[in-house]
BALOBA-1460 file (C-alpha; in Angstrom, 3 decimals):
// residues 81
<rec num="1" residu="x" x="0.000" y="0.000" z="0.000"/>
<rec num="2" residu="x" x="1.386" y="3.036" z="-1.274"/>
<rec num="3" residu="x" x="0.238" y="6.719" z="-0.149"/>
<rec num="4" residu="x" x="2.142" y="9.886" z="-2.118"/>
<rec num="5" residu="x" x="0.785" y="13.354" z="-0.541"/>
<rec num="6" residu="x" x="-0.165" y="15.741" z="-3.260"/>
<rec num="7" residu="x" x="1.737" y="19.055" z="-3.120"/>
<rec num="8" residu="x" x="4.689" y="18.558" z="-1.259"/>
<rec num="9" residu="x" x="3.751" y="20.478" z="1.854"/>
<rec num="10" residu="x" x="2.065" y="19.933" z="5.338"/>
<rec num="11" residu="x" x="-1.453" y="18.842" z="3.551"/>
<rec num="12" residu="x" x="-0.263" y="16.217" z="1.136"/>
<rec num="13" residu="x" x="1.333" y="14.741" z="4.330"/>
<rec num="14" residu="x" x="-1.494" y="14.789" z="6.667"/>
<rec num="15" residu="x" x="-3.898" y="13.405" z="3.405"/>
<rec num="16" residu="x" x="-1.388" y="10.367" z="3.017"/>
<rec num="17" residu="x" x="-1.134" y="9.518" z="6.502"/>
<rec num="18" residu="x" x="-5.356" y="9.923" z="6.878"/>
<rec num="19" residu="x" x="-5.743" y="7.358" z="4.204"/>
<rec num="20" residu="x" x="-3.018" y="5.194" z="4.841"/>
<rec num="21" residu="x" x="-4.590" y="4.983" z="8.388"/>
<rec num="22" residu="x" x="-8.443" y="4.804" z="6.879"/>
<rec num="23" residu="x" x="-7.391" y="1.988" z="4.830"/>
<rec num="24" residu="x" x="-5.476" y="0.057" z="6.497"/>
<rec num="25" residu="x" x="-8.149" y="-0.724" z="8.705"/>
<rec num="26" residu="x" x="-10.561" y="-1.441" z="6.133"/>
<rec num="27" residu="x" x="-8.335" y="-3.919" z="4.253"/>
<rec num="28" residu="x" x="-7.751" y="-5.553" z="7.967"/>
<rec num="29" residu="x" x="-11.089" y="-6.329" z="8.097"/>
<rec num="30" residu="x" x="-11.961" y="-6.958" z="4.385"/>
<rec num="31" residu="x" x="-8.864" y="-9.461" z="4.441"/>
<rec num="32" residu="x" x="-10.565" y="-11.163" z="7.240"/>
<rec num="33" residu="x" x="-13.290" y="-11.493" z="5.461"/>
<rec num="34" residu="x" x="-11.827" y="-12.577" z="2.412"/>
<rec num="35" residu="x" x="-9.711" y="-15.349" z="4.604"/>
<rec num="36" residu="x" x="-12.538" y="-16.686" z="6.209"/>
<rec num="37" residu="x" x="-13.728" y="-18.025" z="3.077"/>
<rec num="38" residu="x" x="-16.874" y="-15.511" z="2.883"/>
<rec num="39" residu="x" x="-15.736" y="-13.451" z="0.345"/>
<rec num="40" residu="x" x="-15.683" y="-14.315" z="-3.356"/>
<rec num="41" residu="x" x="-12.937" y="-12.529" z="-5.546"/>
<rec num="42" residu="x" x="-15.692" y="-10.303" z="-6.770"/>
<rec num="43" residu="x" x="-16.773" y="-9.137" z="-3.614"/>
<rec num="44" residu="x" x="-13.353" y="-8.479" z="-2.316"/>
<rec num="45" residu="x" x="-13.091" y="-6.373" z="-5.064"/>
<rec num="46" residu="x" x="-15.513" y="-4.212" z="-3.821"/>
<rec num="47" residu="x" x="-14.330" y="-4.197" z="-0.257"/>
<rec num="48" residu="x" x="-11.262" y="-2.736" z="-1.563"/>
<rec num="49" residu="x" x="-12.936" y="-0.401" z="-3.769"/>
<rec num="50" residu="x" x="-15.070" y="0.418" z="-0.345"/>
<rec num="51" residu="x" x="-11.596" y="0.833" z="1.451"/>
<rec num="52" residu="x" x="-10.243" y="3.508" z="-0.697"/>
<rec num="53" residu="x" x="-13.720" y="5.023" z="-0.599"/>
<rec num="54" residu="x" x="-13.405" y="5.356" z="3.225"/>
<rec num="55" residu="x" x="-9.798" y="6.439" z="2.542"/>
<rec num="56" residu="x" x="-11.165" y="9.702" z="0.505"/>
<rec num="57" residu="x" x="-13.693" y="10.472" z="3.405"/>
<rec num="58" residu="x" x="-10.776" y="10.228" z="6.463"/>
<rec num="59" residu="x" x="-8.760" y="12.773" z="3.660"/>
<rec num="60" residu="x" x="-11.641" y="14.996" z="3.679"/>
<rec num="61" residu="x" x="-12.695" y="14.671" z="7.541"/>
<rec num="62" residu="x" x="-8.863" y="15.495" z="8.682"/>
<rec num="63" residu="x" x="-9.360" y="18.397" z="5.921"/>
<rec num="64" residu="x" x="-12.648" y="19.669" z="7.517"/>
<rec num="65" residu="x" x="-10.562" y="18.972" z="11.490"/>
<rec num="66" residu="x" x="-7.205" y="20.491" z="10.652"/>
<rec num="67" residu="x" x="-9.079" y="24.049" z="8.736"/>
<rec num="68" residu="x" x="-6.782" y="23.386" z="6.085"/>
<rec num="69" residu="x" x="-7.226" y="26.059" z="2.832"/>
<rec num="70" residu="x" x="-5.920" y="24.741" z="-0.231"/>
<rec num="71" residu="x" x="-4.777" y="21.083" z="-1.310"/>
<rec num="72" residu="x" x="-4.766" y="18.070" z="1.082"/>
<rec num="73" residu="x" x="-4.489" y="15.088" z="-0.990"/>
<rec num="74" residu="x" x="-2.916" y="12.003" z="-1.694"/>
<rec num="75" residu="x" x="-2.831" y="9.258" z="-4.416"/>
<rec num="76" residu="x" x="-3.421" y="5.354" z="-3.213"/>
<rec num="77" residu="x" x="-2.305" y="2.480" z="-4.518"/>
<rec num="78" residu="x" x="-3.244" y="-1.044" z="-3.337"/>
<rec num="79" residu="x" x="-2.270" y="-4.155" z="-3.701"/>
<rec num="80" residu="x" x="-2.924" y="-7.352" z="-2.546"/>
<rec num="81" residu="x" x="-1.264" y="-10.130" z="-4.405"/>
């Protein structure tokens, strides 16, 4: 899992770090999930898909908390292979 803040400065950090955080916890619980034999491929898909959804709303919530003007965001990348 891969997080690059967008913009260089004290935003782009604190995005990364939200979603990083966000997701991590998501695909710890989706991966559960998945090993427990519930979970299909298909439908793992779409917990990960949900995990980088709750990703973008922890980037926007630390946004809202921290009164931040301008950019905070990040890419994601994951992978699970």
């Amino acid at each position: 899992m891969v997080a690059d803040g967008v913009g260089g400065g004290t935003g782009g950090a604190e995005a990364s770090a939200a979603a990083l955080e966000a997701a991590m916890r998501y695909v710890n619980e989706s991966t559960a999930v998945y090993y427990g034999a519930r979970a299909d491929e298909a439908e793992f898909t779409q917990l990960l898909q949900a995990a980088a959804m709750r990703a973008h709303e922890a980037v926007r919530a630390r946004r809202a908390a921290l009164g931040a003007q301008g950019t905070v965001a990040t890419t994601l990348t994951l992978y699970i292979g």
